[in-house]
C-alpha positions in Angstrom: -17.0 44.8 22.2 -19.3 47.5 21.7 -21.0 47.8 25.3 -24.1 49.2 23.2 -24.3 46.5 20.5 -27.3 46.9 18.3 -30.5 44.5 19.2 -29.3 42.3 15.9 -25.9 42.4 16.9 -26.8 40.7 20.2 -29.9 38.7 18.7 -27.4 37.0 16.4 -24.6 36.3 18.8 -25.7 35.1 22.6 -22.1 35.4 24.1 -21.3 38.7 22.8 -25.0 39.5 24.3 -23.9 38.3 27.8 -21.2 39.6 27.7 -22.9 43.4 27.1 -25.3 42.8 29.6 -22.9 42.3 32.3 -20.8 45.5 31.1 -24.2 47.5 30.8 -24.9 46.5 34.6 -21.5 47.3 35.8 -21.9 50.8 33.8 -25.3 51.2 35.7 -23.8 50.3 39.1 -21.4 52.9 38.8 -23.5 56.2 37.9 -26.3 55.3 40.8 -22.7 55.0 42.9 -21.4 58.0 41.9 -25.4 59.5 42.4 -25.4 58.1 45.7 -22.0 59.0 47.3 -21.2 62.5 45.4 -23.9 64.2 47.7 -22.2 63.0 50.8 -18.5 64.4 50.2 -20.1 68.1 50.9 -21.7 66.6 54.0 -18.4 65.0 55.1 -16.6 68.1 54.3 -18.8 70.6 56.3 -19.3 68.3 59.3 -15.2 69.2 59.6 -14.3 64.9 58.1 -11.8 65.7 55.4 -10.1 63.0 55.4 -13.6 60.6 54.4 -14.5 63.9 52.4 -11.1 62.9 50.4 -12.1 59.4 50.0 -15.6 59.8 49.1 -14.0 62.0 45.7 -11.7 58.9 45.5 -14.5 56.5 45.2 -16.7 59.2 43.2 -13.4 59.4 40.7 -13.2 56.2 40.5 -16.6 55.5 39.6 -16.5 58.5 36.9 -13.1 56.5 35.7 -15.1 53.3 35.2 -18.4 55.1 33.8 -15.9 56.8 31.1 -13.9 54.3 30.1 -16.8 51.8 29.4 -18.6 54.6 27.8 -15.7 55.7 25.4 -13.2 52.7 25.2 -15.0 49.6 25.4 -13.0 48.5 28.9 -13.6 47.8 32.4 -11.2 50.5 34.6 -8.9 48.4 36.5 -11.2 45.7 36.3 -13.2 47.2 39.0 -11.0 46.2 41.7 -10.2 50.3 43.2 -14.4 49.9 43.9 -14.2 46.9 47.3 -10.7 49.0 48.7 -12.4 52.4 48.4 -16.2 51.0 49.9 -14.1 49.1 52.5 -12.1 52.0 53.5 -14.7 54.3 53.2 -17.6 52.4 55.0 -14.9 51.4 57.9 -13.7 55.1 58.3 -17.0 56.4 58.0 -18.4 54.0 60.7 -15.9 54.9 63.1 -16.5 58.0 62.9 -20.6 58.6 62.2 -21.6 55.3 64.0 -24.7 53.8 62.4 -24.7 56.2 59.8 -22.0 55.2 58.5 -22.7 51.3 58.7 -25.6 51.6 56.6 -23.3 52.2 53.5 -21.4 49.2 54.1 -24.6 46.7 53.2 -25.0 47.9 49.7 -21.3 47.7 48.7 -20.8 44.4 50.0 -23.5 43.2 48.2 -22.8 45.6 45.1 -19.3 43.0 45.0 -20.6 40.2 43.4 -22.1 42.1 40.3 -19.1 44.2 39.9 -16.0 41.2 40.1 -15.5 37.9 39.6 -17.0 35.6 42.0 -14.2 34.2 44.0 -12.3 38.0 43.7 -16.0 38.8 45.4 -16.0 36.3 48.0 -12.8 37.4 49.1 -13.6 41.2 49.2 -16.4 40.4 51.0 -14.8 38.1 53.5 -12.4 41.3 54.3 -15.0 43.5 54.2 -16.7 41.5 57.1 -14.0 41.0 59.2 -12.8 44.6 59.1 -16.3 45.7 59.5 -16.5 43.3 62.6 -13.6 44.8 63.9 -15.0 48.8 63.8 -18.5 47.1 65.0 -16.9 45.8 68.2 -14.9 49.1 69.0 -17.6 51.6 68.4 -20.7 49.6 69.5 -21.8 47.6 72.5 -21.4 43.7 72.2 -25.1 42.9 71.6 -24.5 45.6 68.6 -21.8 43.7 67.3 -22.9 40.2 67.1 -26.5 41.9 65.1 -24.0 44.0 62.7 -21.5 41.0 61.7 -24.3 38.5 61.2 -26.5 40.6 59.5 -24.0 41.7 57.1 -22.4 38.2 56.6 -26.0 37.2 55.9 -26.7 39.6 53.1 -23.3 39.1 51.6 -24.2 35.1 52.0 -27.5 35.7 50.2 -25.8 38.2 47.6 -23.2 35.3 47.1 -25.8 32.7 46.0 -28.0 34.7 43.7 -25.0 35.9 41.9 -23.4 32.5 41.6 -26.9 31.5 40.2 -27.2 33.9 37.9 -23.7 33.4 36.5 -24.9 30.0 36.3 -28.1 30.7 34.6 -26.4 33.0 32.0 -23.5 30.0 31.0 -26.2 27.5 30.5 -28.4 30.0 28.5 -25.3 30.8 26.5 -24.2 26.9 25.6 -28.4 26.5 24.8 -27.6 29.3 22.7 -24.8 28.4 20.6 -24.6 24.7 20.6 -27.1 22.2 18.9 -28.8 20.4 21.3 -28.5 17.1 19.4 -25.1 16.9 18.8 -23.5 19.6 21.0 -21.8 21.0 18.1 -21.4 25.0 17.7 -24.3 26.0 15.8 -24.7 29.2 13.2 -25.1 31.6 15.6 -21.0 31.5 16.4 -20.5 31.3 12.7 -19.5 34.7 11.7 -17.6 35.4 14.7 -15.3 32.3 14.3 -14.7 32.9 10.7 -13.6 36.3 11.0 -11.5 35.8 14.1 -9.7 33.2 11.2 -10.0 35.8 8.7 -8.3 38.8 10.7 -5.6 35.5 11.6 -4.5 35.8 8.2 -4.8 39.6 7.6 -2.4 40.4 10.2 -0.1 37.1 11.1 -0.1 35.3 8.2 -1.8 32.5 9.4 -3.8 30.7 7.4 -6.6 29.0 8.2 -9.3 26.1 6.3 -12.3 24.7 6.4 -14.0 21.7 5.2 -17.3 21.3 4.8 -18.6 17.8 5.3 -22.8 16.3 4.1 -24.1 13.1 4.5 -24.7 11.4 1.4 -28.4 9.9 0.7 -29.2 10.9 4.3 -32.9 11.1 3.8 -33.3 7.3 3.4 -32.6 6.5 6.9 -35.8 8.5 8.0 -37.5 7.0 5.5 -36.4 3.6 6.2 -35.5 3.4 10.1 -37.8 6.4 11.5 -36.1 9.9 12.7 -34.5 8.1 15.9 -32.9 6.3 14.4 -31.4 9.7 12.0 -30.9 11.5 15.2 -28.6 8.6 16.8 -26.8 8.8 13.2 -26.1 11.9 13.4 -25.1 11.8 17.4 -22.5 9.5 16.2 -21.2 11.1 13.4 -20.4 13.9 15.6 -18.4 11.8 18.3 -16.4 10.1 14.9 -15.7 13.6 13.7 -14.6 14.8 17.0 -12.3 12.1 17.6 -10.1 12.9 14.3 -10.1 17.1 15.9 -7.3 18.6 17.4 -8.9 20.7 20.8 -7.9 24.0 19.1 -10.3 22.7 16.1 -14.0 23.7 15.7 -17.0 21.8 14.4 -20.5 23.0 13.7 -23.9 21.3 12.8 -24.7 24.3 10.1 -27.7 22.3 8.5 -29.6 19.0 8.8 -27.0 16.2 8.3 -24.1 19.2 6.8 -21.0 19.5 9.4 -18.4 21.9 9.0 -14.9 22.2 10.4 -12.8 25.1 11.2 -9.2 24.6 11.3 -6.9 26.9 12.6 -3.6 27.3 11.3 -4.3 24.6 8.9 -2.7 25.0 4.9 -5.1 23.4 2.5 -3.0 20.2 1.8 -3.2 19.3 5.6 -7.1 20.1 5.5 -7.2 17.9 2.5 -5.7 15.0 4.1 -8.1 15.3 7.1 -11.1 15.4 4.9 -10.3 12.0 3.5 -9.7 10.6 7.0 -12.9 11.8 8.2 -14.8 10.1 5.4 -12.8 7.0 5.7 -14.0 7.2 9.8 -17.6 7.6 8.1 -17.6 4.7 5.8 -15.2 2.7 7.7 -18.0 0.8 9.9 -21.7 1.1 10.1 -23.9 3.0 12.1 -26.2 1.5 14.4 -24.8 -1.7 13.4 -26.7 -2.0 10.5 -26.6 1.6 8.6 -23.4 1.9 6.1 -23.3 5.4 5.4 -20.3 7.5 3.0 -20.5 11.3 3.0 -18.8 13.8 0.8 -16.8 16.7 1.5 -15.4 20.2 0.6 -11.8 21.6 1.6 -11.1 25.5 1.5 -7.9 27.9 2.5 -8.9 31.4 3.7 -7.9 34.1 1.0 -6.0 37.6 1.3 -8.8 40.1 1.6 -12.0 37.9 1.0 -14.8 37.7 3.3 -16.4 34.9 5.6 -19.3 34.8 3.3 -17.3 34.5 0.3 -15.1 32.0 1.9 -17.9 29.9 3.1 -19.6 30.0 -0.6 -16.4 28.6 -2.3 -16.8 25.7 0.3 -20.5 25.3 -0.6 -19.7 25.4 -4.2 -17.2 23.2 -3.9 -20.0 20.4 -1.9 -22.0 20.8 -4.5 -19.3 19.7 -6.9 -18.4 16.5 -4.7 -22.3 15.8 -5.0 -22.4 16.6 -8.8 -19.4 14.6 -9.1 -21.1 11.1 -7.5 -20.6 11.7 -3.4 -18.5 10.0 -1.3 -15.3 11.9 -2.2 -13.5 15.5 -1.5 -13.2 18.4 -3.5 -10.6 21.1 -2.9 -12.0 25.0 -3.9 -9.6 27.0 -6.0 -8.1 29.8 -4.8 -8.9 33.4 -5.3 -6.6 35.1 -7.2 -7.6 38.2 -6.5 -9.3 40.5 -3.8 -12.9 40.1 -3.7 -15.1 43.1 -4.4 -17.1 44.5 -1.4 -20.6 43.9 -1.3 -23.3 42.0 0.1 -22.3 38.5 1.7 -23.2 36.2 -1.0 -26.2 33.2 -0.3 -24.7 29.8 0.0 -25.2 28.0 -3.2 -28.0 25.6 -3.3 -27.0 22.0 -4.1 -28.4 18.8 -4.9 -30.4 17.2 -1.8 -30.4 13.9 -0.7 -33.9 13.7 -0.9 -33.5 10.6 -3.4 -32.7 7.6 -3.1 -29.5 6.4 -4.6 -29.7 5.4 -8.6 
């Protein structure tokens, strides 16, 4: 993950987006850290405190370690768990031995905690952090002192705790809005690329082969025509839970066009994909929709290639549709293999085929 993706790169994939957002605010956190703390190990050092003068580098280091490494090498340093035992360290040595200007630090880090880790690992940093913060607050101030100073900072961390845990939720629900249709709940286009290629580099370096089979409605067009688009939308809701039901949980499907579905199989040879196909249309055709709607489809089986691309392998499927539609629907139709290694170029536009815009003959 490139922690500076390109505005496409995270226009066209929303998790990937989240994902660099979250990385680009750790990075951020770090430099105003290292801004904020680098002053103060001179200021340690000539008020005589070497020993917090030692730790500040350490935490100063640390967040140069974390700066560098998300800069140069795509990863998290540690996973940002040196950051809550240096600031609790720090903030408790410094208190002890500057008073209230050392306490002040301790407020930011604690809140800092639940934008740097994992929510739970935060909640248990901070938990520690209070209590060992309590501890300095009731042996180096009055008792008045020390109830204000826990309670204030259990409060912050309290309020820290909810707005983060909001946000995280904010950010998963944007992210399923994003990459799931919203009728179906099926993986939409905008995982597309991602999911074929993590097949595609499957193969290239394991061996494992992967398929996918594409699967349309057949004469789709006259249920809105004849029962009104609720009626195509509770269709289509079904056809989803039918498909689902024949899917193993490592298995992926997709809403990739009005009434088109496609499967991703992992691990799956061609023959096996084949046999699926013809179960899924058989669960198609096998009863009506809606009581009263008999419906077939027709579908498309394909088998990853040495060396070709997701686009290329996703046209053979298409061509292949278009052949079950050619052919008179309501069957399956397995692509040919490539022989050879596809030449590089532009991804190729999926073929168009014949809509179901008519009625059956």
């Amino acid at each position: 993950m490139n922690l500076f993706a390109s505005p496409n790169t995270l226009a066209t994939n929303p998790t990937l987006a989240v994902l660099g957002f979250k990385r680009q605010l750790v990075y951020h956190l770090h430099i105003w850290a290292f801004i904020a703390v680098a002053p103060l190990v001179m200021v340690q050092w000539k008020h005589g405190n070497v020993l917090l003068a030692a730790l500040l580098t350490l935490f100063c280091a640390n967040a140069a370690l974390v700066i560098g490494f998300l800069r140069y090498r795509r990863t998290y340093f540690l996973k940002g768990r040196l950051f809550p035992i240096l600031a609790v360290v720090c903030a408790a040595y410094s208190t002890t031995l500057n008073g209230h200007a050392g306490l002040y630090w301790a407020y930011p880090a604690a809140i800092a905690l639940f934008f740097l880790l994992r929510l739970r690992e935060a909640i248990f940093c901070n938990i520690v952090f209070v209590s060992v913060m309590a501890v300095v607050s009731f042996i180096k101030f009055p008792e008045a002192d020390f109830w204000r100073i826990t309670f204030s900072l259990g409060l912050s961390c309290l309020f820290a705790m909810i707005f983060a845990w909001l946000v995280r939720r904010l950010q998963t629900e944007l992210t399923r809005l994003a990459t799931t249709d919203p009728l179906t709940g099926c993986l939409n286009r905008s995982q597309l690329a991602d999911i074929l290629n993590s097949q595609i580099q499957m193969r290239e370096r394991y061996e494992r082969v992967s398929s996918l089979v594409l699967i349309d409605l057949d004469y789709f067009k006259t249920i809105n025509d004849r029962w009104g688009h609720l009626a195509g939308d509770k269709v289509l809701r079904e056809m989803a839970l039918r498909l689902r039901k024949r899917l193993r949980e490592s298995d992926q499907l997709f809403r990739i066009g009005g009434e088109e579905f496609m499967v991703v199989l992992p691990e799956t040879r061609q023959k096996d994909a084949d046999t699926l196909a013809h179960q899924l249309l058989t669960s198609i055709s096998a009863r009506p929709f809606l009581d009263e709607i008999h419906l077939t489809a027709s579908a498309s089986v394909t088998e990853v290639s040495q060396g070709e691309t997701w686009s290329v392998w996703l046209n053979r499927a298409d061509q292949s549709l278009y052949e079950a539609k050619s052919r008179g629907r309501n069957q399956v139709v397995n692509a040919p293999r490539l022989t050879g290694k596809p030449e590089p170029g532009t991804p190729q536009p999926l073929t168009d085929r014949p809509t179901d815009d008519t009625t059956p003959a």
